[in-house]
N, C-alpha and C positions, 0 to 999 in steps of 0.2 A: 577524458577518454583517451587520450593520446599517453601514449604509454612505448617507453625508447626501448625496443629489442638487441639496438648496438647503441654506441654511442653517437653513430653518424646517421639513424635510420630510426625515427619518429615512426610512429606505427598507431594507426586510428582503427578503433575496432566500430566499423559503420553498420555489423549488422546486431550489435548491442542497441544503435540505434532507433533503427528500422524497429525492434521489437519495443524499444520503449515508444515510439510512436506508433504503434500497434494497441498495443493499451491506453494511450492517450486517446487515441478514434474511439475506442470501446467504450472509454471511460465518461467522452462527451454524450455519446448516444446514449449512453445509460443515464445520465445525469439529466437530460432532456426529456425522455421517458419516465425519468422519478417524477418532473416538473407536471408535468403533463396528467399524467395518471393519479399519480400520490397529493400532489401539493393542488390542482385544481382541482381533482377529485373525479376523474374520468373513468376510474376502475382501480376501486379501493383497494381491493385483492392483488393486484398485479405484483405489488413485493414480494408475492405469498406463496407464489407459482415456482416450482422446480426448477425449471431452464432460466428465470431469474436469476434466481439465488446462486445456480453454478456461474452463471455471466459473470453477476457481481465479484463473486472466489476468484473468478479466474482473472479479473482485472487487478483485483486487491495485491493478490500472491505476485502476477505476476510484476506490479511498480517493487516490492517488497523484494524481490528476491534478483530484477535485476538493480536495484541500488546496492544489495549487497557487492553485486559484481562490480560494479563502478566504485564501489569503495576502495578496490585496488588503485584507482585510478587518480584520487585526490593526495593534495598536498598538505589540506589541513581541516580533515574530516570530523575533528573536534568544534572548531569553528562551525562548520556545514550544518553539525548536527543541531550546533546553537540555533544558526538559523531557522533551521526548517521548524526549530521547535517556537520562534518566534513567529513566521507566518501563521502554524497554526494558532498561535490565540491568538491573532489579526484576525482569522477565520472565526473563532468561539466570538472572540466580540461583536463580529459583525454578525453574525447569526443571532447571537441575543436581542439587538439590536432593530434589525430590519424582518427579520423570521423567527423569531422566539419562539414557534411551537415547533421546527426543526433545527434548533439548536445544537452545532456539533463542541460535543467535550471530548479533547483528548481524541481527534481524528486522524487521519490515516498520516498529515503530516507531521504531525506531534509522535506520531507511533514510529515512524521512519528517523527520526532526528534522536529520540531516544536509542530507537537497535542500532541507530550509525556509532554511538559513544560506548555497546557493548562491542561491534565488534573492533571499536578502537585495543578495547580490554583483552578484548579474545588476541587480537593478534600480537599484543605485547606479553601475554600471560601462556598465553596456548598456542602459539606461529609453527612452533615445532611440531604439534599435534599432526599424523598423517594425517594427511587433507581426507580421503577417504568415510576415515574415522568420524573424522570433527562434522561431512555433509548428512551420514548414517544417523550421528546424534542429534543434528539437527532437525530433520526430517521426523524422526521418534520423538524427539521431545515437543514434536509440534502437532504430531496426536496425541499424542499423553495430556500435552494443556487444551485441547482445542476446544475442551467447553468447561473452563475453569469460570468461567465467568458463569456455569450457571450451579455453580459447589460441587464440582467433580474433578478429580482424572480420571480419563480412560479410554477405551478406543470406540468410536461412537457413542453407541447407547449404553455399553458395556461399562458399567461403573467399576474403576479399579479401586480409588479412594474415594470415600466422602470427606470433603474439607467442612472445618468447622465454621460455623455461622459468625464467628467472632471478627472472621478475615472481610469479611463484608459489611463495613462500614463505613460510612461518609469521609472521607479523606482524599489523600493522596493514597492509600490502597485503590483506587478505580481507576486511579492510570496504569495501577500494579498489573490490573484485570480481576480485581476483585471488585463488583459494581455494587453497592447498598441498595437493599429492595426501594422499587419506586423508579432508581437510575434511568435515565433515558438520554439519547443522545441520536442524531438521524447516523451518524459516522463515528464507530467509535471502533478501537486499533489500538488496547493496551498491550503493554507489553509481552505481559504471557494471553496469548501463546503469537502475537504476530513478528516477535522480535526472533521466532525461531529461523521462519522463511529467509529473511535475510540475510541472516547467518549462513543458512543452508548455500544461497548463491557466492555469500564471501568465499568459502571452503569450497564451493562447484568450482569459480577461477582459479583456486591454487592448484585442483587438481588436473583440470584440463590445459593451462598455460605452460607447461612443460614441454606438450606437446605440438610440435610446429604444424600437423594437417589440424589440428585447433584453430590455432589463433591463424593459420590462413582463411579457414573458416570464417571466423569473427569478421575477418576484414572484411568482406562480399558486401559491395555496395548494394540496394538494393532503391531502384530510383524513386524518389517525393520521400518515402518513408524513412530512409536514413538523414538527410533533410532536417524533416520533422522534428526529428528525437531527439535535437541537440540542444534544444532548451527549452523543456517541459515545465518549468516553476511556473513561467510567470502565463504559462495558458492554465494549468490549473489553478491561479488565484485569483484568474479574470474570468473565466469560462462561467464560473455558475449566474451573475448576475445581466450577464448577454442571453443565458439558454433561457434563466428567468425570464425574461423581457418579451423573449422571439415567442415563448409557451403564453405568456400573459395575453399578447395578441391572437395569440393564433385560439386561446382557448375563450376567451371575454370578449375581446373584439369583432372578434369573425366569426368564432363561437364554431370550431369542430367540431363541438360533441353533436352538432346536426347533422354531420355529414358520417358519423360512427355508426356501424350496425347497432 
């Protein structure tokens, strides 16, 4: 995150943080209400629900689109992306494993570790692209794919192209975002269309870092939450079998669903 504006003057952007620890809260409370509701079975429908689903977006987007921003920030983002592409099948194994009928393929960290090694591409191939330009395209090309996965582009309901049925096949096409009927995965974050978001925040910091009431911006501590936000790996690769455990009791043992309307 530390990012030198002089050569004498290190410069931390803490409210990059705050926000990613913003999402990180969002993201355990949602995770513990998936536990609770979905996995014991407290209220089947609950994934199903409108203000859900936008929670879920707005958690997703937002780890996605500030990694793109902090990709300004690393030294060997290629490395990074390896990583995070190796937790996540630390994650698919241990879901096979231990929860086989919530098995994640190709989850939100596998989806982030791949967009980190396009925009290594973008910014070696397209750097010079106005920032402007390259966030407009991003953002467009991430409703245009936004439900490729179910054989379309388009914007919403509105079908621009039918893709053909050939792209959805058992392969490596389903980390593409092309899933083969059947596919199922509880967290799944292919490429197209979530590799646009992150993009979109890579080219958001080229275009706002120029600007110094920005990046004074940026810095604005903000207290606990900035804190928080400086090292989010290792709570989301411990978090789900602690919310599991805390929902195990609280739903078998003590048995809530007696105390639910």
């Amino acid at each position: 995150m530390a990012q030198p504006d002089s050569p004498n003057a290190p410069v931390y952007y803490h409210l990059i943080s705050a926000l990613r620890a913003l999402a990180l809260i969002n993201m355990l409370l949602f995770h513990f209400c998936y536990d609770v509701f979905i996995i014991f079975g407290l209220d089947a429908g609950w994934d199903r629900r409108p203000a859900v689903h936008v929670w879920q977006q707005y958690i997703c987007l937002s780890f996605l689109f500030l990694s793109g921003i902090s990709w300004h920030f690393g030294r060997h983002n290629l490395k990074k992306g390896l990583l995070l592409n190796f937790y996540g099948f630390v994650i698919t194994a241990v879901t096979l494993i231990f929860l086989p009928s919530e098995a994640i393929w190709f989850g939100i960290l596998n989806g982030i570790g791949c967009a980190t090694w396009l925009a290594c591409l973008a910014d070696r191939f397209a750097g010079k692209l106005p920032a402007a330009l390259g966030l407009a395209l991003s953002l467009l090309l991430f409703v245009l794919f936004r439900h490729v996965s179910a054989g379309y582009l388009g914007i919403g309901d509105l079908v621009l192209v039918r893709l053909p049925d050939w792209l959805y096949q058992p392969g490596p096409m389903t980390a593409l975002g092309f899933p083969h009927p059947g596919f199922r995965s509880s967290d799944y974050f292919p490429l197209l269309p979530w590799a646009f978001p992150l993009l979109a925040g890579y080219w958001f910091w080229k275009l706002v870092t120029p600007h110094e009431k920005c990046r004074t911006l940026f810095c604005q501590k903000i207290p606990i939450l900035s804190a928080l936000g400086k090292n989010t790996i290792w709570v989301y690769l411990l978090h789900q079998p602690i919310l599991y455990g805390i929902a195990y009791l609280l739903c078998q043992v003590v048995g809530v669903s007696s105390f639910l309307p």
